[in-house]
C-alpha positions as CSV (number, residue, x, y, z in Angstrom):
1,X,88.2,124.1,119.2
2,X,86.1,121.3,117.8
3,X,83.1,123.4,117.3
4,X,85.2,126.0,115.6
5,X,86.6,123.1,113.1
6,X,82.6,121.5,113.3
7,X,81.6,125.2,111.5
8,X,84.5,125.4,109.0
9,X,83.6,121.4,107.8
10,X,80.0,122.3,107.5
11,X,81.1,125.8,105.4
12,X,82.8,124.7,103.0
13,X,80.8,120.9,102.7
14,X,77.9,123.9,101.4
15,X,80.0,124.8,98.7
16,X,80.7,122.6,96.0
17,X,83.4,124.5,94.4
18,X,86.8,124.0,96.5
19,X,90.0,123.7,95.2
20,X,92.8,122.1,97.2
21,X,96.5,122.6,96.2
22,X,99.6,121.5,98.1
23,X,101.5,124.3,100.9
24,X,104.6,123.5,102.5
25,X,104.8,125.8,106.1
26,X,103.8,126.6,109.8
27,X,100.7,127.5,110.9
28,X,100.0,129.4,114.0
29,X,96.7,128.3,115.5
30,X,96.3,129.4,118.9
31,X,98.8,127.7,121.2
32,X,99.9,125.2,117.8
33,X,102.2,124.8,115.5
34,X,101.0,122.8,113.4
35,X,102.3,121.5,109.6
36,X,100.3,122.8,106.7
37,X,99.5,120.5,103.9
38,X,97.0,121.9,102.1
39,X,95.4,125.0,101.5
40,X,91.6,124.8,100.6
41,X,89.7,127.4,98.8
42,X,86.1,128.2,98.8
43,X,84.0,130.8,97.9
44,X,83.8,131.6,101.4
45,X,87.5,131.3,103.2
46,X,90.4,129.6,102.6
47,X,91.5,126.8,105.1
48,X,94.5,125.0,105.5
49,X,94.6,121.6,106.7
50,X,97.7,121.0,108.7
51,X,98.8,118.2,111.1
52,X,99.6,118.3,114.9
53,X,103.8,117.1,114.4
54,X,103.1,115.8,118.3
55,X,100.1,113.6,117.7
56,X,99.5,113.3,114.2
57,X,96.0,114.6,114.5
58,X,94.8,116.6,111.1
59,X,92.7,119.7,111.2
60,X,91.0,122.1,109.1
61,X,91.6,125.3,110.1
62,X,90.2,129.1,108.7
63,X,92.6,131.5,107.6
64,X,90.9,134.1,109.8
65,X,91.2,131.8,112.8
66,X,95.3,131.4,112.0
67,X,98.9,133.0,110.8
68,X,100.7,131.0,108.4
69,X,104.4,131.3,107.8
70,X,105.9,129.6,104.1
71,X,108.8,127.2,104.5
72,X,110.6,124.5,102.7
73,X,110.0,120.8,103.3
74,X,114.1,120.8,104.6
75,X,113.4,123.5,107.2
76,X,110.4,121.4,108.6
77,X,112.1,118.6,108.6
78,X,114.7,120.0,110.9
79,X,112.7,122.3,113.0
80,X,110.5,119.1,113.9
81,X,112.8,116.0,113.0
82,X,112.4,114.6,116.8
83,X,108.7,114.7,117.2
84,X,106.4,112.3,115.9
85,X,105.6,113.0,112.4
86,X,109.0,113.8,111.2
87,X,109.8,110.2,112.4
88,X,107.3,108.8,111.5
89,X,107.8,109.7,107.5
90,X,111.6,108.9,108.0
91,X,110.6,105.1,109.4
92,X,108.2,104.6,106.6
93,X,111.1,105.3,104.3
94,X,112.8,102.4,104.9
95,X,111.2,100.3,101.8
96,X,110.3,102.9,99.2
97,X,111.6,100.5,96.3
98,X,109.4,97.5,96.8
99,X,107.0,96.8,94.2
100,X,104.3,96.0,97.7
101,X,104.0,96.5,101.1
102,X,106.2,100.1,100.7
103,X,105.8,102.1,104.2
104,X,104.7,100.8,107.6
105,X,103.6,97.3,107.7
106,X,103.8,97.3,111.3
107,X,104.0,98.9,114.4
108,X,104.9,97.9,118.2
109,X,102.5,98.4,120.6
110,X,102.3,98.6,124.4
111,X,100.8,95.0,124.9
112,X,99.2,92.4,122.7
113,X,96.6,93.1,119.9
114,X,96.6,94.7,116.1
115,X,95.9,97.1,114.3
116,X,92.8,96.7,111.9
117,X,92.6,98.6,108.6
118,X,89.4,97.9,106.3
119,X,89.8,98.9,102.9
120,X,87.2,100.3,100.7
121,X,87.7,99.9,97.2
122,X,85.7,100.7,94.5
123,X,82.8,98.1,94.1
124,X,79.3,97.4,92.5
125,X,78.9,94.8,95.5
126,X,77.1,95.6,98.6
127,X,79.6,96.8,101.3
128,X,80.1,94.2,104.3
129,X,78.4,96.4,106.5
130,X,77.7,93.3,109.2
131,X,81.5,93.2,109.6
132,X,81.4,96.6,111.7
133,X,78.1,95.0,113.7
134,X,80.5,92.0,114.2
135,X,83.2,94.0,115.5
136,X,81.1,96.0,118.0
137,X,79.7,92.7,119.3
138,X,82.5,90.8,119.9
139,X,84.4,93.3,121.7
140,X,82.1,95.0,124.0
141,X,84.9,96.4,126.5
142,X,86.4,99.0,123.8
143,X,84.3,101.7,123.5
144,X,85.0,103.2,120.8
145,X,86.2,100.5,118.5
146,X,89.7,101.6,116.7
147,X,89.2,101.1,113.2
148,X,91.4,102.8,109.9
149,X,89.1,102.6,106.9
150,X,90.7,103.6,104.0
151,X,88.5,105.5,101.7
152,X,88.4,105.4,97.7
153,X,86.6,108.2,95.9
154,X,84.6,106.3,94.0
155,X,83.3,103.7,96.5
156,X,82.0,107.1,98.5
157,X,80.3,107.5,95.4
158,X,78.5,104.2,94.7
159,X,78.2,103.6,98.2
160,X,77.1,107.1,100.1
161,X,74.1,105.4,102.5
162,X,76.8,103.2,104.1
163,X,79.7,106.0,104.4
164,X,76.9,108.3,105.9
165,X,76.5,105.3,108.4
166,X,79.9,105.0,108.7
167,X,80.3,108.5,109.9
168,X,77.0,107.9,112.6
169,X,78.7,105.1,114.1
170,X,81.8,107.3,114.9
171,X,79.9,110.4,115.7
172,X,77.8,108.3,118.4
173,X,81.1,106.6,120.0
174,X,81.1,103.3,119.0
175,X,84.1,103.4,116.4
176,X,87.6,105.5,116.3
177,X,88.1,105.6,112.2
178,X,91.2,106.8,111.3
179,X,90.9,107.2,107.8
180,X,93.3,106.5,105.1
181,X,93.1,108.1,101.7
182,X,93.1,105.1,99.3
183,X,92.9,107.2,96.0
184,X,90.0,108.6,94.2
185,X,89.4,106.4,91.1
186,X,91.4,103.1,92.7
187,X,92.5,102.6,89.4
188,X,92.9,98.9,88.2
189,X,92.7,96.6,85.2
190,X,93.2,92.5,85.9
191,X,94.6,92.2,82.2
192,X,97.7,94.0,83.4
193,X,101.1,92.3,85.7
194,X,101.5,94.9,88.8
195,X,104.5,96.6,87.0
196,X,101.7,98.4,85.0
197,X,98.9,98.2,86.9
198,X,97.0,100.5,89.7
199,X,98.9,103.7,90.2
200,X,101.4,102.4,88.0
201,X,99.4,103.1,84.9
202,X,101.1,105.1,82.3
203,X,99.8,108.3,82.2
204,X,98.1,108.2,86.0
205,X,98.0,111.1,87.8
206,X,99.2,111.1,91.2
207,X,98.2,114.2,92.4
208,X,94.7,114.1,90.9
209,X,94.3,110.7,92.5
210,X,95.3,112.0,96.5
211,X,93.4,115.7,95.9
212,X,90.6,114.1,94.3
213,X,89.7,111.9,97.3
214,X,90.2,114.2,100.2
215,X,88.1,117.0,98.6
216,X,85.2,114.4,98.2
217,X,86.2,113.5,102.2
218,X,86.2,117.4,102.9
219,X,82.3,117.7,101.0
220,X,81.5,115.0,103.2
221,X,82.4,116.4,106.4
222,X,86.1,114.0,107.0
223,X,89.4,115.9,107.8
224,X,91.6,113.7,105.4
225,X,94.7,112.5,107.7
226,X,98.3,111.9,106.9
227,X,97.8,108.3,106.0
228,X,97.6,106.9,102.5
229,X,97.5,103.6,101.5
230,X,98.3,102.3,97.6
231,X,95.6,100.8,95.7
232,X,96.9,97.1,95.9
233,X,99.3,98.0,97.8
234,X,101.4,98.7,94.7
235,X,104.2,101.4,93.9
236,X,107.7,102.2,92.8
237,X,110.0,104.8,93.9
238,X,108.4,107.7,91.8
239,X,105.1,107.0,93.1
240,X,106.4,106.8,96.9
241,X,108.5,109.8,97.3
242,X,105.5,111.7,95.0
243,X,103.2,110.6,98.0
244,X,105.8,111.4,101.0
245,X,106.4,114.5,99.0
246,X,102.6,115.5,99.9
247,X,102.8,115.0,103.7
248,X,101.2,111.8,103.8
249,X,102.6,108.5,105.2
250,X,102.1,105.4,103.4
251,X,100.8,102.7,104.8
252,X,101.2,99.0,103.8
253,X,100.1,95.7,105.6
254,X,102.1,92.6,106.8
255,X,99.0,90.6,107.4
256,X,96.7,90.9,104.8
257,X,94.4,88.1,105.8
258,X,92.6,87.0,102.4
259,X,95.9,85.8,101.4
260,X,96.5,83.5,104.3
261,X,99.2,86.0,106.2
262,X,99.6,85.1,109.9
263,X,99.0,87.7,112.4
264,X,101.6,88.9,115.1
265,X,101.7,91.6,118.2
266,X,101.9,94.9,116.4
267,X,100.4,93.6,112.7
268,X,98.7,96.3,110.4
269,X,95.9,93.7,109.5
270,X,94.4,94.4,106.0
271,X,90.6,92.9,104.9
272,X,88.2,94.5,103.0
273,X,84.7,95.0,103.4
274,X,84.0,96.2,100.1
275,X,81.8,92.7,99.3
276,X,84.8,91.4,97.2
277,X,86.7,89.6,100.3
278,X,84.6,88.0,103.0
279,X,87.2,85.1,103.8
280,X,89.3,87.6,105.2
281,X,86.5,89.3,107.2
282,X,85.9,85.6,108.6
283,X,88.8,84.9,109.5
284,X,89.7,87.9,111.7
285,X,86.5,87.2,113.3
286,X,87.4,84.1,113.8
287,X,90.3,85.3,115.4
288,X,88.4,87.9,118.2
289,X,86.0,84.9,119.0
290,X,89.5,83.2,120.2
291,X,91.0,86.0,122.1
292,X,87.6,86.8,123.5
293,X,88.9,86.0,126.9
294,X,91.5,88.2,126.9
295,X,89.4,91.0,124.9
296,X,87.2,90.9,128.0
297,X,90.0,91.3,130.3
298,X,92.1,94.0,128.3
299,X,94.9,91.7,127.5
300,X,94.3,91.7,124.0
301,X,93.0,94.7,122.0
302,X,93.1,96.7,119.0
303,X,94.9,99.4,118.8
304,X,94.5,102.9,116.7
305,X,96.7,103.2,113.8
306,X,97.3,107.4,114.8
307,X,98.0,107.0,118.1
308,X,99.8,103.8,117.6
309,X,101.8,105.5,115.0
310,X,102.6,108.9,117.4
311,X,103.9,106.7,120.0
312,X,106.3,104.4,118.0
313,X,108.4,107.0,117.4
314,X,108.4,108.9,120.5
């Protein structure tokens, strides 16, 4: 199956002109059912990327390879509302109001240890690239490092030597990247209070802002997953049930660590290594050097935001 979905990726990342558009239904791909979310047109084929509703694993799949079947959001929600994903978008409900941290801000886990999301926001600086050499160094007994990067369109633009590197350090086993779409443009302006600002800009388009960055993952080869995270981890109840309404599960943080927030069992830790936020890199470095002990024994790890995800709500 990988090698079919290898050939499909490297299809359509030859052809420039895709078009992705929302699908609500089944798809019937082999011995799955999966949850379409997309369809995505080429040229060449149309493929549907659709989500495993056991193990929240995304995948990009050929119309010639599956049978789709059209139904509403309510009729997937009830054929699947005890497995994973349907739980999973109903738990990060439980804040959609508030102005931050809306969605999961942390998760429980089987023993002690985090989870680790870097964002990558849009930046003329040189990415902290050192911090992923850091990571790999520190904790030698994980192999492959769990990491969720979440990905803004135009970083991957600015910055395409560094994703590109990104991708080789996954494809050669030494990280797990989950990867979060964190809009295409990242919009922001530091004249304006949070009320106003990010994807709360009048006249911002939502949908052109989640489409926009996972066709620019798709041209680069990346299955876009169910996991979004807001740009400053801002919204409002139209913005939040316009994302859920997409398939994708928002994502917050209850440790962001550049603004002095402690860490616990279970934390969605947030620091970016987009060259605006080093302390924050420091410090969870800082923090692996201290736990180094019981990273070497397996008493202490980091844990992979999917899989940590699939099994809170099992």
């Amino acid at each position: 199956m990988r090698r079919v979905l290898l050939l499909i990726l490297i299809g359509i990342s030859l052809c420039f002109a895709i078009e992705i558009k929302p699908v609500k239904g089944l798809l019937y791909f082999g011995a799955d059912t999966l949850v379409a979310l997309r369809t995505v047109d080429s040229a060449q084929d149309r493929c549907y990327l659709a989500v495993n509703p056991h193990t929240l694993h995304t995948s990009l799949v050929s119309s010639k390879l599956c049978s789709f079947v059209n139904c509403s959001s309510d009729s997937i929600a009830e054929v699947f509302a005890s497995l994973p994903y349907q739980r999973l978008i109903a738990d990060a409900d439980i804040n959609p109001d508030s102005l931050q941290d809306a969605g999961l801000t942390h998760l429980p886990v089987s023993g002690h240890g985090v989870i680790l999301t870097i964002d990558m926001c849009p930046s003329h600086r040189p990415p902290d690239m050192w911090f992923f050499d850091s990571l790999l160094s520190i904790d030698r007994r994980q192999r492959p490092v769990p990491v969720a990067i979440s990905l803004s369109g135009l970083w991957m633009e600015e910055h395409r030597p560094e994703l590109m590197r990104l991708i080789e350090m996954q494809k050669n086993g030494l990280l797990d990247i989950t990867w979060i779409n964190h809009t295409d443009r990242h919009p922001y302006d530091k004249t304006k209070c949070f009320s106003s600002n990010f994807m709360l800009e009048p006249g911002d388009n939502m949908r052109q802002e989640v489409f926009g960055l996972e066709r620019r993952m798709i041209l680069a080869g990346l299955v876009p997953t169910v996991f979004f995270r807001f740009p400053g981890l801002v919204s409002d109840h139209r913005i939040f049930t316009g994302v859920e309404s997409l398939g994708l599960v928002p994502v917050g943080s209850n440790a962001w660590l550049a603004k002095g927030q402690k860490i616990s069992d279970g934390a969605i830790v947030l620091v970016h290594a987009n060259g605006n936020e080093p302390t924050g890199l420091k410090d969870f470095l800082a923090l692996l050097r201290s736990r180094r002990e019981e990273i070497a024994s397996g008493t202490w790890m980091l844990y992979g935001l999917t899989e940590s995800a699939a099994a809170a709500v099992r």
